[in-house]
N, C-alpha and C positions, 0 to 999 in steps of 0.2 A: 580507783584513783592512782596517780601514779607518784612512786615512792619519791620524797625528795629527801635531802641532806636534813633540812630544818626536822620534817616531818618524823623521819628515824630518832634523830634526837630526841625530841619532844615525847615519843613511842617510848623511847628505852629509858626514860626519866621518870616518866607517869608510872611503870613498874615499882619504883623504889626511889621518891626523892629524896629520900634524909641520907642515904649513901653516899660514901665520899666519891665524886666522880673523877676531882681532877686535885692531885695533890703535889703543889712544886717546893723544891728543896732547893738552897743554894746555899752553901758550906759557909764560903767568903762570907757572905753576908750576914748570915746566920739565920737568912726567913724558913719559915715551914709555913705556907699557904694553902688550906684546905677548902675548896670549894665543894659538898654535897651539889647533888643535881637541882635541889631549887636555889642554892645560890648562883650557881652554874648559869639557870635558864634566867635568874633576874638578870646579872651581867650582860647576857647576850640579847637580855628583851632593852636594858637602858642603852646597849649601844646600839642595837637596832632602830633607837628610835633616835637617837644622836645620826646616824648617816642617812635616816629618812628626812627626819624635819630639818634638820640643821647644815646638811650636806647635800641633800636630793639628789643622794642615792637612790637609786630604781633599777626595775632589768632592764638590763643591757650597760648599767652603770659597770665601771671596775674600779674594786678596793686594792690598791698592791701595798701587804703586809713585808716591810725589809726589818724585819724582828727575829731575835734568838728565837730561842726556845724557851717559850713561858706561855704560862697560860693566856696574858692578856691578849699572845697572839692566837691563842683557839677562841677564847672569846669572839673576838673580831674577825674570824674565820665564819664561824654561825653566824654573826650577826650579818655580814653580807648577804649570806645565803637567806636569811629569814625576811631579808628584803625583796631578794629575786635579782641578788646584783652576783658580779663573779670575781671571785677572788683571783692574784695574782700572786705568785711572789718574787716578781722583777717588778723596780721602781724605774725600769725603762716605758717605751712606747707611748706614755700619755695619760696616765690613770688619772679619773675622776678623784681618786684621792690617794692621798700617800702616806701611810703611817711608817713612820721610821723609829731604830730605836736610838738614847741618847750618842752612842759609839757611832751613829752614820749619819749624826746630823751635817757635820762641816762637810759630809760630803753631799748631803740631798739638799739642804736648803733650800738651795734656788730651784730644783727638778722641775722639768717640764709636768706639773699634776695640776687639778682643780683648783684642790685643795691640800695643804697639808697640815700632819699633824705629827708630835713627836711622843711616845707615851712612854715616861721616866723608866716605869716599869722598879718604881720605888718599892720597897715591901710595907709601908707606912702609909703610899698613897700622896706623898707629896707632889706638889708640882714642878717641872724640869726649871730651873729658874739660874742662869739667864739663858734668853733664846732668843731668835727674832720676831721681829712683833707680827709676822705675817703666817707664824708656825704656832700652831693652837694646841696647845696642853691636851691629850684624850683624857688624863685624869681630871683634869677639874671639869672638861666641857661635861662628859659622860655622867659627872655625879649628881647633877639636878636632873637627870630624865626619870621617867617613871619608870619604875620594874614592873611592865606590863605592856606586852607589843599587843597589837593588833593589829596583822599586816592583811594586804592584799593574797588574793590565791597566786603561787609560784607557776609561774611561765614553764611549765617540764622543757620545754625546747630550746630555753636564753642560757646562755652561758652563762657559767657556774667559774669552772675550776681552769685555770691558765700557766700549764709549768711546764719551764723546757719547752718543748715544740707538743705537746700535748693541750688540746681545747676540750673539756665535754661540758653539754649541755645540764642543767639539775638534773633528770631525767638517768641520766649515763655516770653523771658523780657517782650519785648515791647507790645504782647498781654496781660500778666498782669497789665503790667503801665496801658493799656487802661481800660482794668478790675476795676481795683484799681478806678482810676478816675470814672467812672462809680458809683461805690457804694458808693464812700465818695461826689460824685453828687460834683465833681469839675471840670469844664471844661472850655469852651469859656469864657474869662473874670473874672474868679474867683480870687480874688486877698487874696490868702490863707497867715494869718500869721501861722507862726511855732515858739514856743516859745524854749529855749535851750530846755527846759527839757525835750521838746515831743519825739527828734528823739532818745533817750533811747529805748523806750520801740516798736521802728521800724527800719528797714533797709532805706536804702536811698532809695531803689526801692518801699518802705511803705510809704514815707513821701514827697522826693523832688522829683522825677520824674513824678508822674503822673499826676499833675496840671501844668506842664512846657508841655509835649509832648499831653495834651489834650487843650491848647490853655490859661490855664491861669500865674498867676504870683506867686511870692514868696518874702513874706515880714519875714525875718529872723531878731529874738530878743532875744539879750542878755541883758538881764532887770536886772540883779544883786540881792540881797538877803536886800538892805533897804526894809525898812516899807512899801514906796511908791512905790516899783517897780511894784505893777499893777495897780495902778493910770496912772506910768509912761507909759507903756504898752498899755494900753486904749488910751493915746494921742498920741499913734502912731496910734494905729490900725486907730482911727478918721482921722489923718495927712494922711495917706498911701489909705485911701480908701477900708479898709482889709472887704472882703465880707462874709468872715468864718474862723474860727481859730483850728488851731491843737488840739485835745483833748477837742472840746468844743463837745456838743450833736449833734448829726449828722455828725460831722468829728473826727470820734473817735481814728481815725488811726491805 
């Protein structure tokens, strides 16, 4: 059978779900968000089935994700992918849907998409309120789906992943995630932090996926712009267990 993104995942979870898979930090705020890998896969099974039934989402569909760096936007990364749809992360060209986050609404609103959606990216879970009535909350829509997909078999040949002028098929993703993982030497147990500023200068298929689908974790840091935010940073990485970090030597991203 041939490897896909969802299927890796799913592989490196069923190893060990009660491990923390994806843990985001944001100073300002003050959230610490811990997802182990079975909260991980409900997330990604309730939005999977939020862009199946509710969106009709399918392959050859495209989701273009215009989000920071947080996990709602890995969620919604798998989740396309467990549908057989392919992620973008330009909200140009025409996507079947558009998730934005609250900083790009005034600008995407009206966006030539399907459908859109804006996801507050609250650490509470609240709804983005006020909005326009034609731009649908991910957190409230998401929260009545069941944490339980059962999708269709993945098309290995439908496009997956769309960045920059790069296309690959599910088929070719997920042999580059393993790639990727391979050369940045993160895999079994690797507990990778990722600072905001790293996934600038990467695609999510460069930065979040290939330490999740090769068996390790993701420690996500929004450290802010004081004096001491790489003091602060450092007593995470210590707190979290972080065994290599985004843009340091050897994980150059």
């Amino acid at each position: 059978m041939t490897a896909t993104l969802s299927a890796l995942l799913d592989a490196a979870i069923a190893r060990d779900p009660a491990r923390p898979l994806v843990t985001y930090y944001d100073r300002d705020s003050g959230e610490r968000t811990e997802l182990s890998g079975t909260t991980f896969a409900n997330w990604v099974a309730k939005s999977a089935n939020l862009l199946r039934d509710d969106l009709d989402v399918h392959a050859g569909s495209t989701v273009a994700l215009a989000l920071p760096m947080h996990w709602h936007q890995i969620v919604l990364a798998f989740a396309t992918w467990a549908v057989g749809g392919c992620v973008s992360e330009s909200p140009q060209d025409s996507p079947d849907v558009l998730v934005m986050s609250p900083g790009r609404l005034m600008e995407l609103a009206d966006a030539d998409a399907g459908e859109l959606l804006v996801s507050s990216l609250d650490p509470m879970g609240r709804a983005l309120e006020p909005r326009p009535d034609h731009v649908l909350d991910y957190t409230s829509e998401v929260r009545v789906h069941p944490d339980a997909f059962a999708g269709a078999p993945i098309d290995p040949s439908a496009p997956a992943y769309a960045g920059g002028s790069i296309v690959l098929d599910h088929a070719h993703a997920a042999q580059t995630a393993l790639e990727l993982a391979e050369r940045l030497s993160v895999g079994e147990g690797t507990r990778l932090l990722v600072p905001a500023d790293a996934p600038a200068e990467a695609g999510l298929l460069g930065w979040a996926v290939p330490p999740l689908v090769a068996g390790g974790s993701l420690v996500l840091v929004r450290a802010g712009d004081d004096a001491d935010a790489q003091q602060w940073r450092a007593r995470v990485s210590e707190q979290e267990g972080v065994s290599a970090v985004l843009g340091s030597p050897g994980v150059a991203g």
